[in-house]
C-alpha positions in Angstrom: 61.4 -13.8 -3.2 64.8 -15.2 -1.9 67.6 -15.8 -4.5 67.1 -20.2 -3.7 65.7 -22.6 -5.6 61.6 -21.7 -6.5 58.7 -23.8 -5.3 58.6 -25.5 -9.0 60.7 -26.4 -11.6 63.8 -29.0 -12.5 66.4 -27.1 -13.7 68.0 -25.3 -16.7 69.1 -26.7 -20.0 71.5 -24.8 -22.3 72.0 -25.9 -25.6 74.5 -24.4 -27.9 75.1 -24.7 -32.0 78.4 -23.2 -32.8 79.7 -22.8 -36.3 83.1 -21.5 -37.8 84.9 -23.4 -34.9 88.7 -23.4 -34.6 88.9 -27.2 -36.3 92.4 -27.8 -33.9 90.2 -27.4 -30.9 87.3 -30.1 -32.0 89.5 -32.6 -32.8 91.7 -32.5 -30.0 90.6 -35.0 -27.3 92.5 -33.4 -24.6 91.2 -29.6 -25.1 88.0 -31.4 -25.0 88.5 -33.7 -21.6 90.1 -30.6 -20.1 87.0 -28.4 -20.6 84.8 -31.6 -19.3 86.9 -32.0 -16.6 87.6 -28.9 -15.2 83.8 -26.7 -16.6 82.0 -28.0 -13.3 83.9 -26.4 -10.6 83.6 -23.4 -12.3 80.0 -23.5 -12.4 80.6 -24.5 -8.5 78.9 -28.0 -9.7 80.0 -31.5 -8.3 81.5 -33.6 -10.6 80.3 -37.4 -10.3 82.9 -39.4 -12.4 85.9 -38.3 -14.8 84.8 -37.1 -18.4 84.4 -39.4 -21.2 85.9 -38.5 -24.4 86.0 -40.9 -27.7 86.3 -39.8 -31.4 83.7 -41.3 -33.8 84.5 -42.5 -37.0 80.7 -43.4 -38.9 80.0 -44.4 -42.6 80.2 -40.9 -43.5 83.6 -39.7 -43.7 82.8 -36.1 -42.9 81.2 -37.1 -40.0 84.2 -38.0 -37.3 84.2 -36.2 -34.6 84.9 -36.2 -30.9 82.0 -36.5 -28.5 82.4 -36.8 -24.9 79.9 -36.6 -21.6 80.5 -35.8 -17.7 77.9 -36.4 -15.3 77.8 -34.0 -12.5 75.7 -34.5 -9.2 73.2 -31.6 -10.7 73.3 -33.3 -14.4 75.7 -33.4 -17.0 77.3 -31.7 -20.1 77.7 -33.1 -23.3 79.1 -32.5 -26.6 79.7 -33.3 -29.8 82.5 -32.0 -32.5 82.4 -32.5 -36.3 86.0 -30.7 -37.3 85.5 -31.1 -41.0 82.2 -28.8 -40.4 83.9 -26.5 -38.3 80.7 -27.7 -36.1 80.3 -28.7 -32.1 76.9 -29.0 -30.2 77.2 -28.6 -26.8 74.2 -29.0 -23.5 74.8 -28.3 -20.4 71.5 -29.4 -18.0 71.4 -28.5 -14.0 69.0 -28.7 -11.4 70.9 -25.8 -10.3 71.0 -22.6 -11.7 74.0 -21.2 -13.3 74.7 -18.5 -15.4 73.8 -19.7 -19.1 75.8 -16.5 -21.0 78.9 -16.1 -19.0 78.8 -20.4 -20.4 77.9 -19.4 -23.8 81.3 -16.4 -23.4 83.3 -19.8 -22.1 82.1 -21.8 -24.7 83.5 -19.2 -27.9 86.4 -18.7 -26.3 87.3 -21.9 -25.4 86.5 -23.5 -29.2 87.0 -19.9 -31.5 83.3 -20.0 -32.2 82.4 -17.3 -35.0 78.6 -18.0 -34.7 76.1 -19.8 -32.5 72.8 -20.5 -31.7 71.8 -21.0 -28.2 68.6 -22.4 -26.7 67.9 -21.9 -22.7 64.9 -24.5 -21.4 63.3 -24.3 -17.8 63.0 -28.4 -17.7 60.3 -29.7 -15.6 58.0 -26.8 -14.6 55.9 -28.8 -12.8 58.6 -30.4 -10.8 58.2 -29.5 -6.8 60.8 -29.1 -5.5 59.6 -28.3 -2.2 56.6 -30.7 -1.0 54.6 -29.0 1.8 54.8 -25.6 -0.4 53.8 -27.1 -3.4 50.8 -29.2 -1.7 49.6 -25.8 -0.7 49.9 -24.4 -4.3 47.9 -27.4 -5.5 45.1 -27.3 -2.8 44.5 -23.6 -3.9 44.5 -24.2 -7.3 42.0 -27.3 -7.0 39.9 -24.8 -4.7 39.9 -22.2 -7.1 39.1 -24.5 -9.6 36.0 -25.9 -7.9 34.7 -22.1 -7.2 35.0 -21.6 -11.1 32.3 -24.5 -11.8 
């Protein structure tokens, strides 16, 4: 098997918890549009529009926090700080592959992280992403079906 893209499947979504963050680094808006900005090219992904980056003030005063989004031609990356928490979620989706822990190494260093959790989904398993090979994987899997009867 060749090191492209398989027969099925949509792409990969990392999701990262981190806790004990460096609170300087989620509050600051341009720390966070720089990593938005500049994170693509180093996944060698093509960045679709500039990053956008507000701060969030809700009813809960502990709750402000920066959030910001950058669509990419593969997907995007989001995340979303809560400095008084010492808090940030982060996702990062693609239809193309990319290297989910040297992301997770960029990630800690990039916002002090003392702790995480990360989560790594295959997204759409069934999705073909190449038709003729897929139609023959589903005609053989409907034969063998029918010979199981």
């Amino acid at each position: 098997m060749g090191t492209g893209k398989p027969e099925f499947g949509f792409g990969v979504h990392l999701m990262v918890d981190g806790y004990g963050c460096e609170r300087a680094a989620l509050e600051d808006m341009s720390l966070i549009y720089n990593f938005l900005d500049g994170y693509p090219t180093q996944m060698d992904m093509t960045k679709i529009m500039p990053p956008y980056v507000f701060r969030y003030d809700g009813s809960v005063p502990e709750d402000w926090g920066i959030s910001g989004f950058v669509l990419i031609a593969e997907s995007h990356i989001s995340i979303h700080t809560f400095p008084e928490k010492q808090y940030l979620s982060l996702d990062m989706f693609s239809c193309k592959p990319f290297d989910t822990e040297m992301a997770v190494q960029t990630i800690k260093r990039y916002f002090s992280i003392q702790k995480y959790e990360m989560k790594v989904l295959d997204r759409g398993q069934e999705f073909p992403n190449n038709i003729r090979a897929s139609a023959q994987v589903v005609r053989m899997d409907r034969m063998l079906h029918q010979r199981s009867r």
